[in-house]
Residue frames as qw, qx, qy, qz and C-alpha x, y, z in Angstrom:
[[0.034, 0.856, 0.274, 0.437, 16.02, -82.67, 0.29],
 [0.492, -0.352, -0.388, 0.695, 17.53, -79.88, 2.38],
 [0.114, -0.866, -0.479, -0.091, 15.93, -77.04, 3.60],
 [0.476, 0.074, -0.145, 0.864, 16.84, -73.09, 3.88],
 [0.078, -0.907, -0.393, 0.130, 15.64, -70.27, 5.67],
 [0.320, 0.464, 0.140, 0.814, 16.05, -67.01, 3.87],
 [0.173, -0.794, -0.305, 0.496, 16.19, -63.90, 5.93],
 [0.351, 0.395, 0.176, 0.830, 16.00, -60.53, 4.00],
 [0.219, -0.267, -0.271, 0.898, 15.21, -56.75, 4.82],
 [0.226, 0.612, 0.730, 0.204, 12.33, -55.51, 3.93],
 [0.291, 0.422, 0.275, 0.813, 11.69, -52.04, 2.42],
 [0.298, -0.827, -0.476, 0.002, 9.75, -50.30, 5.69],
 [0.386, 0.358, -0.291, 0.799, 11.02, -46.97, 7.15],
 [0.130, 0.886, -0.444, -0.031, 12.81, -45.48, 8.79],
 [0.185, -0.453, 0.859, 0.150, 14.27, -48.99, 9.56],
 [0.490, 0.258, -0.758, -0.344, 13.78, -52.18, 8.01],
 [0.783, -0.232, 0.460, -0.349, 12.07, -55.18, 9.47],
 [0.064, -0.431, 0.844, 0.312, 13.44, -58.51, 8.78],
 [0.886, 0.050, -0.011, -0.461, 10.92, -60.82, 6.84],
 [0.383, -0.289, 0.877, -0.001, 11.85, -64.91, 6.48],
 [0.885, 0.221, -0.024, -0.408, 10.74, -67.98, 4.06],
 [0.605, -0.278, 0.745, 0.034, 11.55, -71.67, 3.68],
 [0.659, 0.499, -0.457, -0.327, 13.08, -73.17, 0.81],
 [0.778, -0.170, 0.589, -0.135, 12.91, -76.98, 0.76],
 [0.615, 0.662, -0.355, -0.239, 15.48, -78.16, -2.41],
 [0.899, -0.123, 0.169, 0.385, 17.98, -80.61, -3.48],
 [0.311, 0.805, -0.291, 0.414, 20.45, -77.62, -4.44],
 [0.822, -0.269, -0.396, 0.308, 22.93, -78.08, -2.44],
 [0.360, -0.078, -0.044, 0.929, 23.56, -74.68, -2.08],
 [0.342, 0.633, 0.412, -0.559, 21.02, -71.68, -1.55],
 [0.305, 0.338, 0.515, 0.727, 19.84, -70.54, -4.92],
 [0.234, -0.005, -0.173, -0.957, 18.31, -67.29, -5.76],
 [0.011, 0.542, 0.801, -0.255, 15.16, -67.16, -4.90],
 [0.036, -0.332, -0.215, -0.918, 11.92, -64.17, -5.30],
 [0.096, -0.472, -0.704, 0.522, 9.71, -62.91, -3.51],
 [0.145, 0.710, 0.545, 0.422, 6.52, -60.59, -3.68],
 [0.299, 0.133, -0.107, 0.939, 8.01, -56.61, -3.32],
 [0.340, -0.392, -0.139, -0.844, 4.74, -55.03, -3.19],
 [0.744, -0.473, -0.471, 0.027, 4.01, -57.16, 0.02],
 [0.748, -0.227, -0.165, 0.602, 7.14, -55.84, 1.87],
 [0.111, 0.971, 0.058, -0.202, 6.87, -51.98, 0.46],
 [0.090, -0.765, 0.204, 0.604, 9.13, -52.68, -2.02],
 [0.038, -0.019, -0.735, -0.676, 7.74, -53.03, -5.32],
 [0.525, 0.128, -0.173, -0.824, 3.98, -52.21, -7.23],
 [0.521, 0.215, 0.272, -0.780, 1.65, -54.67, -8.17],
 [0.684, 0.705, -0.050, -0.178, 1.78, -54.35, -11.54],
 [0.808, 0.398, -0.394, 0.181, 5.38, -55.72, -11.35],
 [0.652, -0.679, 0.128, -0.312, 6.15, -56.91, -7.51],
 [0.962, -0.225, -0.102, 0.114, 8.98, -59.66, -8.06],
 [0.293, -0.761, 0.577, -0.057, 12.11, -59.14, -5.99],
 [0.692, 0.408, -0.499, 0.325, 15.43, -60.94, -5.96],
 [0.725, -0.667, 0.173, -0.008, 17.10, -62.85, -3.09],
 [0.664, 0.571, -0.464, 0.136, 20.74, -63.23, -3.48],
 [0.853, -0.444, -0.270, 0.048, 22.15, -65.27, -1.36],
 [0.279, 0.789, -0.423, 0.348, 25.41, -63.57, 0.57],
 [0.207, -0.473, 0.722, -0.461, 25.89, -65.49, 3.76],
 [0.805, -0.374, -0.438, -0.141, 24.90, -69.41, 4.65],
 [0.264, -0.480, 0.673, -0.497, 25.11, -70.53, 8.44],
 [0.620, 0.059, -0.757, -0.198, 25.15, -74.14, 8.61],
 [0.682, -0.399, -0.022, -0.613, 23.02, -75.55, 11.11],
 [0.160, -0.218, 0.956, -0.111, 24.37, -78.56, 13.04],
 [0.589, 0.181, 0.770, -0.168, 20.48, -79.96, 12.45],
 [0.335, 0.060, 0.637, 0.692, 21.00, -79.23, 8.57],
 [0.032, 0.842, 0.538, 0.028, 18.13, -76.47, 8.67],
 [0.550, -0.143, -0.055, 0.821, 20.59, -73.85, 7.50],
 [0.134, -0.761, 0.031, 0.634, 20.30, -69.64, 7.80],
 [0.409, 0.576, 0.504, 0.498, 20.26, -67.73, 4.40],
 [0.126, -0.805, -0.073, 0.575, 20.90, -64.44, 5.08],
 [0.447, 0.504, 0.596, 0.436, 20.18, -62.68, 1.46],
 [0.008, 0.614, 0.229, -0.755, 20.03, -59.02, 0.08],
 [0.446, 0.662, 0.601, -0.028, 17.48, -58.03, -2.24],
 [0.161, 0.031, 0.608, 0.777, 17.77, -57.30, -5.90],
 [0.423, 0.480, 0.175, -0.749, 15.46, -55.63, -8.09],
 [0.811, 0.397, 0.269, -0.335, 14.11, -57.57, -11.11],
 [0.674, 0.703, -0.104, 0.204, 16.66, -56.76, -13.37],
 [0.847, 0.047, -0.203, 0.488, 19.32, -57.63, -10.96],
 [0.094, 0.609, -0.208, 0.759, 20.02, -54.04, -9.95],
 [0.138, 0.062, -0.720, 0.677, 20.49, -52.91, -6.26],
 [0.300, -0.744, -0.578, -0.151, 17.15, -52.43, -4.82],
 [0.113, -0.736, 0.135, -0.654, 16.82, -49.00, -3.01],
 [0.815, -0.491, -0.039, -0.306, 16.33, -50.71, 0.12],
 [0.923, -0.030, -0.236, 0.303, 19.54, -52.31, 0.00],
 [0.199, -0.944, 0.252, -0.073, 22.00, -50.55, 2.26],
 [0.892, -0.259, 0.337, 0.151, 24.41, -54.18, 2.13],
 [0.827, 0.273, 0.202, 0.449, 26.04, -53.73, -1.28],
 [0.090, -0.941, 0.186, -0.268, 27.43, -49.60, -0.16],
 [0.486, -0.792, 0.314, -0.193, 28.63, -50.88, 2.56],
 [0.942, 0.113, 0.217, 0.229, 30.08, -54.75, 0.79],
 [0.554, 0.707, 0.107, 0.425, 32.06, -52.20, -1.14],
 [0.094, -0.797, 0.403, -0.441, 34.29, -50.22, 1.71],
 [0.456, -0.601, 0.597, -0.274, 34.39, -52.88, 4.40],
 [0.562, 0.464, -0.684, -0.020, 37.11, -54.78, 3.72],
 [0.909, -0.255, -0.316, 0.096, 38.11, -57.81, 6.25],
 [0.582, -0.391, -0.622, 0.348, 40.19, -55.61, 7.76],
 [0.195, -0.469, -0.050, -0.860, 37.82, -54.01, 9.38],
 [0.201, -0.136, -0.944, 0.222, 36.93, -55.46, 12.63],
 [0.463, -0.415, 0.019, -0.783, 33.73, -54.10, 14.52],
 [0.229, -0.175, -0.873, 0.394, 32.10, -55.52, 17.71],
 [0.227, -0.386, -0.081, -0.891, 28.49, -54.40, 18.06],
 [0.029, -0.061, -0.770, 0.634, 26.99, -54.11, 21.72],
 [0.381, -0.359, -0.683, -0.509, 23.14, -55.11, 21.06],
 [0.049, 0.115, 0.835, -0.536, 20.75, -53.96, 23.43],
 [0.458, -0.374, -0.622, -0.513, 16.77, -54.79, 23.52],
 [0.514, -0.151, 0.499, -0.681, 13.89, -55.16, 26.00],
 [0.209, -0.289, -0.880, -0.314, 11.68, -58.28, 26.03],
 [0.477, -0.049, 0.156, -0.864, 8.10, -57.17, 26.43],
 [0.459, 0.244, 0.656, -0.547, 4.66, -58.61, 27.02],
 [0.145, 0.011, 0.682, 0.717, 3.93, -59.71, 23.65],
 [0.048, -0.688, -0.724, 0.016, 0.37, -58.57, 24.46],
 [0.206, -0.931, -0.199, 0.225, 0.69, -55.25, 26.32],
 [0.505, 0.723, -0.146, 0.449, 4.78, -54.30, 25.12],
 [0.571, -0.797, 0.092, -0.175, 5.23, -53.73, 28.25],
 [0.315, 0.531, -0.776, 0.129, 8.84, -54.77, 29.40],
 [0.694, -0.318, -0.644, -0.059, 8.84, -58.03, 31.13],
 [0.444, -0.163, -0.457, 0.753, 9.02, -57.48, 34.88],
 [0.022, -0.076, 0.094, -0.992, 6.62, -54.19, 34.66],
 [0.244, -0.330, -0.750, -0.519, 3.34, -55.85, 34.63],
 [0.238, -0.722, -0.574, 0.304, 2.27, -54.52, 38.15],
 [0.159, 0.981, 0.107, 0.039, 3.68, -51.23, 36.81],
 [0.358, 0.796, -0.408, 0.269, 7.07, -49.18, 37.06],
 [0.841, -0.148, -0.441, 0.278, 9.59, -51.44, 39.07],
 [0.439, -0.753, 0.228, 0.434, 11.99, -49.75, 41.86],
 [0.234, 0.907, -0.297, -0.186, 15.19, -47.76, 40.31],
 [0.727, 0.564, -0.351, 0.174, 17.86, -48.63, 38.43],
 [0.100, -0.844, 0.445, -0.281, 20.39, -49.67, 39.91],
 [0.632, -0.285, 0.682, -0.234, 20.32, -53.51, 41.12],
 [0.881, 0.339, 0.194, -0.266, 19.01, -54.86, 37.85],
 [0.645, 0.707, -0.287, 0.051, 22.62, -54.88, 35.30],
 [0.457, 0.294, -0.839, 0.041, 24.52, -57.77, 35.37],
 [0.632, -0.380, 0.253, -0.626, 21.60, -58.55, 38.15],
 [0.377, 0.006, -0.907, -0.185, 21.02, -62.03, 39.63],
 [0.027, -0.141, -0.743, 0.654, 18.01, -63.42, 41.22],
 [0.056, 0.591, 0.800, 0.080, 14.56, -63.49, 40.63],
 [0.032, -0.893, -0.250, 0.374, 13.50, -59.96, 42.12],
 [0.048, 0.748, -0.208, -0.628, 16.15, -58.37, 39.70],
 [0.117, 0.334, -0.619, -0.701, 16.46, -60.01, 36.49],
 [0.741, 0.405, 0.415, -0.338, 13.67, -61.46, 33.94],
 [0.732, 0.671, -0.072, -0.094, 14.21, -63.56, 30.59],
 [0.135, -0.774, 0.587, 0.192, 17.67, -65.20, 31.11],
 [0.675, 0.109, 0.729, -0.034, 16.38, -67.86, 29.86],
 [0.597, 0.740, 0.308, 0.025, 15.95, -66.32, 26.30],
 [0.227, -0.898, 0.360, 0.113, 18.84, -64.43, 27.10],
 [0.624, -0.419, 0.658, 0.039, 20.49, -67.78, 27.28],
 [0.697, 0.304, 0.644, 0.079, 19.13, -69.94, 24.42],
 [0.475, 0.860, 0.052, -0.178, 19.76, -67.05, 21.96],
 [0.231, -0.641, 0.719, 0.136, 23.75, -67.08, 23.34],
 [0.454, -0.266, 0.848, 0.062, 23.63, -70.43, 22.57],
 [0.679, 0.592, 0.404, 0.161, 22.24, -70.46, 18.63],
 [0.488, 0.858, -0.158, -0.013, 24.06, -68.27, 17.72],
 [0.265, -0.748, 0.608, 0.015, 26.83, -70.01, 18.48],
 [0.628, 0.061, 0.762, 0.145, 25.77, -73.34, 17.07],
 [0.622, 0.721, 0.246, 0.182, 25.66, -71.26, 13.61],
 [0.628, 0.023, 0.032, 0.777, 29.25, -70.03, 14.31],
 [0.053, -0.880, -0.052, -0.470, 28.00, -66.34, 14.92],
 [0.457, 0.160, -0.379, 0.788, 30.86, -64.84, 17.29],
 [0.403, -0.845, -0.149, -0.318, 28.67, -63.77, 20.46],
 [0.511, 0.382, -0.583, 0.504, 31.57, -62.95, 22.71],
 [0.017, -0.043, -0.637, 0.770, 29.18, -61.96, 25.73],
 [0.339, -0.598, -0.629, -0.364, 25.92, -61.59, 27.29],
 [0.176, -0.152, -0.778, 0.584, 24.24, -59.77, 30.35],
 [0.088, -0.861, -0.496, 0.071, 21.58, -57.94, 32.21],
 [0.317, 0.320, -0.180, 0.875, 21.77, -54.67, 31.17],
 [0.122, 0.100, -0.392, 0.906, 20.55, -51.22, 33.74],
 [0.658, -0.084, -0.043, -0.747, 16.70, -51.42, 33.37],
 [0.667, 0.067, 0.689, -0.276, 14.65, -54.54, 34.49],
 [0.732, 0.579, 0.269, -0.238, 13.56, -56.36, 31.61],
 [0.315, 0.864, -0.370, -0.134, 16.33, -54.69, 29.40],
 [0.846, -0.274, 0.397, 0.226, 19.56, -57.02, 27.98],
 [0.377, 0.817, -0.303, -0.315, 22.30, -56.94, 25.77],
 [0.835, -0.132, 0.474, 0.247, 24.82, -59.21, 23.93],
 [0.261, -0.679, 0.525, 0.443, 28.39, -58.71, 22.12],
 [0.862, 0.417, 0.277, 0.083, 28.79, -59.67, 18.56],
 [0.369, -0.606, 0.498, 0.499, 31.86, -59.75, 16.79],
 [0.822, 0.414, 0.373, 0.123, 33.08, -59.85, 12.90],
 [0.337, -0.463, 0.328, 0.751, 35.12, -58.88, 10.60],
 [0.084, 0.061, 0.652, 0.752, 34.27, -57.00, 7.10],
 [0.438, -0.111, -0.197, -0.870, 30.85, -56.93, 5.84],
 [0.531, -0.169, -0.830, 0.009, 30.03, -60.45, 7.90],
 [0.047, -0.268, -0.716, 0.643, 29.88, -58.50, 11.27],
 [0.354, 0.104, -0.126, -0.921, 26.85, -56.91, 9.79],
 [0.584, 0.069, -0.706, -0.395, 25.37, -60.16, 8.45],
 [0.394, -0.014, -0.808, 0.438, 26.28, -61.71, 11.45],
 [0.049, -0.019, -0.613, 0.788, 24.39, -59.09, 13.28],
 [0.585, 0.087, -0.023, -0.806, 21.26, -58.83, 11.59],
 [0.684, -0.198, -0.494, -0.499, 20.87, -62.52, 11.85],
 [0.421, -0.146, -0.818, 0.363, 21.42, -62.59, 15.22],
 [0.226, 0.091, 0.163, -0.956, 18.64, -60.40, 15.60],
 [0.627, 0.077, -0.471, -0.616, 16.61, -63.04, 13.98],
 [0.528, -0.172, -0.810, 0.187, 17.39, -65.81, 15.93],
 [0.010, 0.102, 0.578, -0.810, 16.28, -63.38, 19.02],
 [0.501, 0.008, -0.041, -0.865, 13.36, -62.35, 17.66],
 [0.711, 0.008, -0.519, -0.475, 12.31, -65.80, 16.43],
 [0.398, 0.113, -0.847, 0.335, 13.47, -67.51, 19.98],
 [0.176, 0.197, 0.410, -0.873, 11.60, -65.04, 22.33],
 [0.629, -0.060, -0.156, -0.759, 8.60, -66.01, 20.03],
 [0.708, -0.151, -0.681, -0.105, 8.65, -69.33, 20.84],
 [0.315, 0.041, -0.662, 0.679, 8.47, -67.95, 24.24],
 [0.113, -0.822, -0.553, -0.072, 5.45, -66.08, 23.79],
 [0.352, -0.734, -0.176, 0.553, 7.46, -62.85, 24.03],
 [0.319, 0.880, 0.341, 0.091, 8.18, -60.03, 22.41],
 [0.634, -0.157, 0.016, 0.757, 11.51, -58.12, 21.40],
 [0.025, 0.991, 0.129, -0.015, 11.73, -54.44, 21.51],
 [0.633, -0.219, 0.016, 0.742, 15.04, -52.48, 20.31],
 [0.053, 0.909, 0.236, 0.339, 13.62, -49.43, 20.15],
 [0.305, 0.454, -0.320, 0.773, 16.29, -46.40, 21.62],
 [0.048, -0.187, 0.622, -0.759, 14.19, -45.47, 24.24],
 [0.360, -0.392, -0.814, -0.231, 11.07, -47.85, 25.17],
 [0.422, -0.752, -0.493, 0.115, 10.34, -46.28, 28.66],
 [0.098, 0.799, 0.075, 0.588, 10.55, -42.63, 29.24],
 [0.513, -0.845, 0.104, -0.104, 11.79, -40.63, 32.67],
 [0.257, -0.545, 0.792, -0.098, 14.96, -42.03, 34.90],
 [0.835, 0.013, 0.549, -0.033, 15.50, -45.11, 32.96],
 [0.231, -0.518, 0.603, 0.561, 18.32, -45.83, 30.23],
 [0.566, 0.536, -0.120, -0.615, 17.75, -46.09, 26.91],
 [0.737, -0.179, 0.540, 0.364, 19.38, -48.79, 24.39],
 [0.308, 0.762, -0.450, -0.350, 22.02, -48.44, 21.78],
 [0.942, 0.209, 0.155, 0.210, 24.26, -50.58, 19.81],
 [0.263, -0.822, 0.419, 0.282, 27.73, -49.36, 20.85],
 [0.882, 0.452, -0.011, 0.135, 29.97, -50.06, 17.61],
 [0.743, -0.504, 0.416, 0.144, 33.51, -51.38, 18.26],
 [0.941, 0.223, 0.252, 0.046, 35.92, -50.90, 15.73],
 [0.286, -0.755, 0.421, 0.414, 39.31, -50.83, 14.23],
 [0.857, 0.486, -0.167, -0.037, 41.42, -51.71, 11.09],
 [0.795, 0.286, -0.269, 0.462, 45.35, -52.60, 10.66],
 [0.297, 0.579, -0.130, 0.748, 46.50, -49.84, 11.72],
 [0.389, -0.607, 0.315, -0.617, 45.14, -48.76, 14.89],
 [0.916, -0.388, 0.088, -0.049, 45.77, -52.38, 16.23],
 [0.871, -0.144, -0.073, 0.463, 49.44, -52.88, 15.39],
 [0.381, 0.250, 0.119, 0.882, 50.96, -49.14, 14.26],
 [0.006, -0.832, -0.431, -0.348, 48.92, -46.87, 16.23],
 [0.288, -0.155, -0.323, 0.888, 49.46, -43.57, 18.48],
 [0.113, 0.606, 0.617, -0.489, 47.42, -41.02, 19.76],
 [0.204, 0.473, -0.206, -0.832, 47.36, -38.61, 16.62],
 [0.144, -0.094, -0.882, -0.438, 45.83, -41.57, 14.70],
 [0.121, -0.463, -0.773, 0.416, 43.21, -42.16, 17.67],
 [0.043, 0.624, 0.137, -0.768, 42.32, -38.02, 17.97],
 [0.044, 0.334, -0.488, -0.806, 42.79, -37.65, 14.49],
 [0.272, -0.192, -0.916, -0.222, 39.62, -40.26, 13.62],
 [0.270, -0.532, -0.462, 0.656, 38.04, -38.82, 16.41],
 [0.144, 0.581, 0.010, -0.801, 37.71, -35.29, 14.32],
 [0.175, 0.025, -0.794, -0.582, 37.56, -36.90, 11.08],
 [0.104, -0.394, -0.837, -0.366, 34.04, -38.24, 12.38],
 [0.231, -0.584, -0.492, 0.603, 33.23, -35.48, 14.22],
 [0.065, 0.250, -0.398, -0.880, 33.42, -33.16, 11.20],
 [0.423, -0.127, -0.784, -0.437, 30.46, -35.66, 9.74],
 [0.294, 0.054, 0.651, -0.698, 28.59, -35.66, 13.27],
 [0.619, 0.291, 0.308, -0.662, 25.03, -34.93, 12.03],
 [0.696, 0.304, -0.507, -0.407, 25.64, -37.38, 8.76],
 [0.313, 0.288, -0.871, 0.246, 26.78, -40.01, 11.10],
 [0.482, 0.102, 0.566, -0.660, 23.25, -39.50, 13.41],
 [0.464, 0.468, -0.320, -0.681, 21.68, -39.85, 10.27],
 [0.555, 0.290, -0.777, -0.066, 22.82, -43.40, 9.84],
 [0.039, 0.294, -0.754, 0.586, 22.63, -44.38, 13.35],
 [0.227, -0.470, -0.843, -0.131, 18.47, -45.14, 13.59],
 [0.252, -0.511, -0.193, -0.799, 15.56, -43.11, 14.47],
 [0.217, -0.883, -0.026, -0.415, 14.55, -41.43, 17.12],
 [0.633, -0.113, -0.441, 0.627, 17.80, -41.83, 19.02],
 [0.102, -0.572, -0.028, -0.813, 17.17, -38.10, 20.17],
 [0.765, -0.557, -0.076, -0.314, 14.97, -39.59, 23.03],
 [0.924, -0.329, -0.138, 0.134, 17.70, -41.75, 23.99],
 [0.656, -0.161, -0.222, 0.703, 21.02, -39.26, 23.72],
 [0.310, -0.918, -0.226, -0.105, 20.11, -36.19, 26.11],
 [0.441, 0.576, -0.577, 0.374, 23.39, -36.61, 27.87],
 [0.577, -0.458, 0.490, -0.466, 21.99, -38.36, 30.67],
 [0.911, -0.008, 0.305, -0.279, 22.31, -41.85, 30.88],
 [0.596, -0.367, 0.475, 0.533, 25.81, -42.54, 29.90],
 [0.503, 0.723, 0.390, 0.270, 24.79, -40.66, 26.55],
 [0.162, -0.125, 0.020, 0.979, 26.57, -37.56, 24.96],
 [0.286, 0.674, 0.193, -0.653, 23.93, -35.23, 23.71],
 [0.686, 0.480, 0.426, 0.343, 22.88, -35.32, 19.88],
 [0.181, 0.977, 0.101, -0.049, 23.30, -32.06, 19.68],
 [0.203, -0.872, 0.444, 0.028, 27.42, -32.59, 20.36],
 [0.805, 0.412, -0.425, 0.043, 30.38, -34.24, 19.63],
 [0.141, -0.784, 0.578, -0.175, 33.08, -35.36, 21.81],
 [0.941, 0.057, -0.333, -0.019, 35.30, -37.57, 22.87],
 [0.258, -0.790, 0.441, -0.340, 37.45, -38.82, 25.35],
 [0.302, 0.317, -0.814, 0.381, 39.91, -41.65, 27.01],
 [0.103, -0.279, -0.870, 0.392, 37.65, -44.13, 29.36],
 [0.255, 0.054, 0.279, -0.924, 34.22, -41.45, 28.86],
 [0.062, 0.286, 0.868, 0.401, 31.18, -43.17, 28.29],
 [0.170, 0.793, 0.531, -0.245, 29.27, -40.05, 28.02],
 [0.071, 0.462, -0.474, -0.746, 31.16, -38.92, 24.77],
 [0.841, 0.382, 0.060, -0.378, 30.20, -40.01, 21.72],
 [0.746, 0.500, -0.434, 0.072, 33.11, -41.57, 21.21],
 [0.669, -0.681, 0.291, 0.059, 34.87, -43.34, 24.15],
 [0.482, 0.576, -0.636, 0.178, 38.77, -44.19, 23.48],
 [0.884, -0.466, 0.024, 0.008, 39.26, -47.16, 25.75],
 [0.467, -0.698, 0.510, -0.185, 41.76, -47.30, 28.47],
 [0.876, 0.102, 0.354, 0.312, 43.01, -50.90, 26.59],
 [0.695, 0.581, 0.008, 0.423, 43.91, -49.13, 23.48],
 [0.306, -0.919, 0.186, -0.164, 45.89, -46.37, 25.88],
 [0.757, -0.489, 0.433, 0.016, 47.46, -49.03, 27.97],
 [0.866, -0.001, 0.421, 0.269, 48.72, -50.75, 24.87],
 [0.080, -0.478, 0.284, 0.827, 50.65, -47.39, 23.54],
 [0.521, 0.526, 0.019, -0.672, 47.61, -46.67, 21.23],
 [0.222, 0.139, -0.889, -0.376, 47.17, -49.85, 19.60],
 [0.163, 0.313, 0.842, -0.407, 44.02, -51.31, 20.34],
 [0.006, -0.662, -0.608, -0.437, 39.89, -49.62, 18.77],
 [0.198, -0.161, 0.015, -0.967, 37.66, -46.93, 19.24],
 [0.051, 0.478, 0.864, -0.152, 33.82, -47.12, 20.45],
 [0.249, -0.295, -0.265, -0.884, 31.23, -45.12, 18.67],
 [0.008, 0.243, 0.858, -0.452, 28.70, -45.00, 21.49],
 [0.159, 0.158, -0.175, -0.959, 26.18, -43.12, 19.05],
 [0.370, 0.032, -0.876, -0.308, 24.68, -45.71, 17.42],
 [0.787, -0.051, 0.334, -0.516, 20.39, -46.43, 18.79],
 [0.524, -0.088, 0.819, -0.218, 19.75, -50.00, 19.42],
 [0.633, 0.436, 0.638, -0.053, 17.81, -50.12, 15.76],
 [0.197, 0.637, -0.538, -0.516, 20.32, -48.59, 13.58],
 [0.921, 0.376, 0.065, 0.080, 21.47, -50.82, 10.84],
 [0.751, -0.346, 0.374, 0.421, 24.86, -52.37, 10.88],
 [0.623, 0.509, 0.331, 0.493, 25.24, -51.80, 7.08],
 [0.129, 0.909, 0.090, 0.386, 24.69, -48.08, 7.61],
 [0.422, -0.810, 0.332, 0.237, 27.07, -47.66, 10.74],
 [0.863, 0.175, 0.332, 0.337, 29.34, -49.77, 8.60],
 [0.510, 0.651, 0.266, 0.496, 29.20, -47.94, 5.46],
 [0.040, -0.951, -0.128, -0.279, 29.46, -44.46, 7.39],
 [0.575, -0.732, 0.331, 0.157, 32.53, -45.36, 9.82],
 [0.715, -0.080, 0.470, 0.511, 34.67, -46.68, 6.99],
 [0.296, 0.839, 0.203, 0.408, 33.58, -44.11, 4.13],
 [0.207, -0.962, -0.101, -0.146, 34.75, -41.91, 6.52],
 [0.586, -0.761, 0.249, 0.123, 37.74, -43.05, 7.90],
 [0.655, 0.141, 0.498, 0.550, 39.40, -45.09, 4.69]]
């Protein structure tokens, strides 16, 4: 027998939570699978079974492979809920993208971030890329997440502490519609490590109000072109192309990011567009690589809250730019 854990999206809003179940077959491959819709808010009652299609495996060195699935309606149609097969449908392989995950772990009691439990810590300012007890909490989970997702061939290219106590982030790479896949089950392994910690993940945009940074999910990304044949009218020109589409591009980006881009805290304002060469308080930053390498190199969409969906930044940065 060999065993698979299916991960799918479930039909909540404004984002999706990810739900899970074990399948325990002699297929040697996942098979389709169903599941009850009108648990998950998405399907009635009166006729509740969903479709898993399998679209990604991640083989497990201890043969307890990953199943990352998006959900069909009965009759084989997309499900509303699905934002994967939009986005399967624009982003080709090459399309690269690198998305910069940050979260809090919290008190899995109180929410609290870890590290706050006598109340608000001293200021920012010691804690990002901190070592040492007195600044950083949870590198241990920090750690052990780096290191599954790597033993399921997910492309974490980094980790650290990020500017708040408590607060962390980690680098995921792909190409096509995989970095998406990639990223939403390496959101699963976090979530599902930190429980076996007794802790609690939070990637909410802005978890603690006042003088204290928010989190996003800075999306990294180029195609052919702007890595081997670019220049700066390609760069700029992309640049206005998604600036013309600003407020559809917030839209996509996860809820309430408002709280988290004011323009304080290396944020542009929602209200604005810009962009700029090395700024990370545009909304777009043109790194100071792609410069150096006579405009060959990505972009960074620094819009993007910490509980967007990949599919939707996806779907909205290629629609746009292809």
């Amino acid at each position: 027998m060999k065993t698979y854990e299916y991960i799918w999206l479930d039909g909540y809003k404004p984002e999706s939570s990810m739900r899970s179940k074990v399948k325990a077959t002699k297929d040697e491959t996942p098979p389709e699978w169903s599941f009850d819709g009108s648990s998950t808010q998405q399907a009635e009652g009166g006729s509740s079974d969903c479709l898993l299609i399998p679209v990604q495996t991640y083989e497990n060195p201890n043969g307890h492979d990953i199943v990352m699935t998006e959900v069909q309606s009965a009759d084989h149609t997309t499900h509303p809920s699905n934002f994967r097969a939009a986005a399967a449908e624009v982003a080709t392989d090459e399309w690269w993208f690198g998305f910069e995950q940050e979260y809090f772990l919290t008190d899995a009691q109180t929410g609290e971030p870890l590290g706050w439990e006598d109340g608000e810590p001293r200021a920012q300012g010691e804690y990002y890329c901190g070592v040492g007890a007195s600044n950083v909490v949870g590198r241990e989970i920090s750690d052990a997440h780096l290191f599954a997702c790597l033993d399921l061939g997910i492309d974490i290219t980094g980790t650290n502490a990020e500017v708040a106590l408590g607060q962390w982030e980690y680098q995921c790479f792909g190409k096509g519609i995989k970095a998406a896949d990639d990223l939403w089950v390496s959101r699963y392994l976090l979530y599902k490590i930190a429980e076996e910690f007794g802790v609690g993940v939070n990637i909410h945009p802005k978890p603690k109000t006042g003088d204290w940074n928010g989190s996003g999910m800075h999306a990294n990304f180029s195609n052919e072109a702007m890595r081997t044949a670019g220049s700066e009218e390609l760069f700029t020109g992309m640049c206005d192309k998604l600036g013309e589409v600003h407020q559809e591009g917030i839209a996509s980006y996860g809820s309430d990011n408002d709280m988290r881009l004011t323009g304080l805290h290396e944020t542009q304002s929602i209200e604005k567009f810009s962009y700029g060469v090395s700024d990370r308080g545009a909304s777009i930053r043109i790194p100071v690589y792609t410069v150096e390498h006579n405009w060959n190199g990505y972009l960074e969409d620094r819009r993007p809250a910490s509980n967007a969906d990949p599919y939707r930044i996806i779907q909205h940065i290629v629609g746009t730019l292809s």
